[in-house]
Phi, psi and omega in degrees: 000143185292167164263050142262317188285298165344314191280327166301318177293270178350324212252323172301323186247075126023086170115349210267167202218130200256143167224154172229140160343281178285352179256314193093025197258139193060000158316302177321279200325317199281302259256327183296319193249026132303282190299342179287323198286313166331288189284358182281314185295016189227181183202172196237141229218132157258122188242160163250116182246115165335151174293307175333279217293033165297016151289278248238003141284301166318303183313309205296340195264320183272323196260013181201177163271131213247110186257317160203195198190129167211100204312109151239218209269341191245014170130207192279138177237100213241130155243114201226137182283102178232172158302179178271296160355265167341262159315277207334307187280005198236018182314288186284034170237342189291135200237000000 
């Protein structure tokens, strides 16, 4: 695409972001306002996970961001950045 035309498209779509193929020119820029749109859809969840439940460390570890963690006597005591999604199915570990 010319850059002029680029430059027309940007300015029509609002939030959007321009990258090329053959350069890599704007992977960074997509890749900064990816993880911002990401933290925007998410909240932040204090969970208890049983030691037993490694499925449901993992799950937390795959759908979400893991902010800290600390082994005490009743299991992983996780502050993890999750979806509303996420947490729904992670309800009964969420504290």
């Amino acid at each position: 695409v010319a850059p002029d035309e680029a430059e027309r498209l940007l300015m029509s779509h609002p939030g959007s972001v321009a990258i090329s193929a053959v350069s890599g020119e704007g992977v960074d820029e997509l890749l900064v306002t990816l993880a911002d749109l990401l933290r925007r859809e998410t909240r932040l969840y204090d969970l208890v996970v049983p030691y037993a439940r490694g499925d449901v460390l993992a799950s937390v570890h795959r759908e979400g961001e893991i902010l800290s963690n600390d082994s005490l006597e009743d299991g992983m005591h996780l502050s993890a950045r999750l979806s509303e999604a996420s947490a729904g199915r992670l309800s009964e570990f969420v504290v």
